[in-house]
C-alpha positions in Angstrom: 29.9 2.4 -55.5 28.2 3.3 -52.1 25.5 5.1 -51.6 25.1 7.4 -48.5 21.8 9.7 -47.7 22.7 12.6 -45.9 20.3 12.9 -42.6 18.9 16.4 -44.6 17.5 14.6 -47.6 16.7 11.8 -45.6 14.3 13.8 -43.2 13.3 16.2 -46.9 12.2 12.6 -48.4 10.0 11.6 -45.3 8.4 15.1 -45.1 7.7 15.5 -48.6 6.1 11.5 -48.8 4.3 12.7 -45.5 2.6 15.7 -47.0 1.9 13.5 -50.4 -0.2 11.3 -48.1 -2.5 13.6 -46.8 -4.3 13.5 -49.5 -3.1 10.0 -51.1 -1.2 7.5 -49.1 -0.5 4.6 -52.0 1.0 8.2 -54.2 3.2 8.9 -51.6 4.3 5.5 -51.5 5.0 5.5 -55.3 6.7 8.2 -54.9 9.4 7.4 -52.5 9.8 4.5 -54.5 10.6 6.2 -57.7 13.4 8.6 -55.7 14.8 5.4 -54.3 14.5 3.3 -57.7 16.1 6.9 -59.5 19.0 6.8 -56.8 19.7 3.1 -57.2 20.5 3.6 -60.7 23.4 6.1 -59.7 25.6 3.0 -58.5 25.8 2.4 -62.4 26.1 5.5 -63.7 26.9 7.9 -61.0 27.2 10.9 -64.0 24.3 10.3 -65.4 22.4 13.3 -63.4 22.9 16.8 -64.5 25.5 19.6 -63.7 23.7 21.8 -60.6 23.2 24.9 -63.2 23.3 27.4 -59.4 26.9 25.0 -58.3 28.5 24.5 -61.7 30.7 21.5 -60.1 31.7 18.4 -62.0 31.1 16.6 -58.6 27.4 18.1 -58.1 24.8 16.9 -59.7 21.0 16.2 -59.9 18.5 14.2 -61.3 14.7 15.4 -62.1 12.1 13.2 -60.8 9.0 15.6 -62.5 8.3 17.8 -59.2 11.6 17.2 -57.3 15.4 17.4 -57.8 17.6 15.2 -56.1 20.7 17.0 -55.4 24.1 14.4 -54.8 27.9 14.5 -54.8 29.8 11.9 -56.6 32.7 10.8 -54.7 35.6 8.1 -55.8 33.4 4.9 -54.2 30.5 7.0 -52.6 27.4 9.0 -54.0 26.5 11.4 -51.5 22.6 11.7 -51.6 22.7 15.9 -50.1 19.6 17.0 -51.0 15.4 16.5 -52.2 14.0 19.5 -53.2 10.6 20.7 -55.6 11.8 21.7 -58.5 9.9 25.1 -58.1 12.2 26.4 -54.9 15.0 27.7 -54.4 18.4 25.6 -53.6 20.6 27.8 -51.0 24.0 27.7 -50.4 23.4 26.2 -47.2 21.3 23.1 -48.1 24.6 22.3 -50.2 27.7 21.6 -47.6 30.3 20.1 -49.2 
């Protein structure tokens, strides 16, 4: 199993871990490195994150990280990593293209 960011979560992760380390750089640090530890795991068990309750496909899922939902596809031998999102805002149709 493959994992593949897409460039949206990849530039969501920086800015989030950015704004984190205005205030605390060595947070922000530990926090990219729990999203990245929380993804690795996926290559195990890909279906271990939860049905997207607004999507409702098999193939859609997230996992919680306290704050943040990281939103991925599972493919036959690929996760799709689509998107990193607080929890507290809203997903739109559009941050989802698959």
């Amino acid at each position: 199993m493959k994992i593949t960011w897409s460039p949206l979560a990849v530039e969501q992760v920086q800015d989030i871990a950015a704004y984190i380390a205005f205030d605390k750089p060595s947070v922000a640090i530990e926090w990219a490195e729990k999203i990245f530890n929380s993804v690795n795991q996926l290559i195990e068990f890909p279906d271990s994150g939860r049905i997207v309750p607004e999507i409702k496909r098999k193939e859609i899922r997230e996992l919680v990280l306290k704050n943040h939902r990281i939103i991925y596809k599972v493919k036959s031998k690929e996760i799709l990593i689509l998107v990193v999102k607080n929890y507290h805002q809203i997903l739109k149709k559009d941050d989802i293209k698959v």
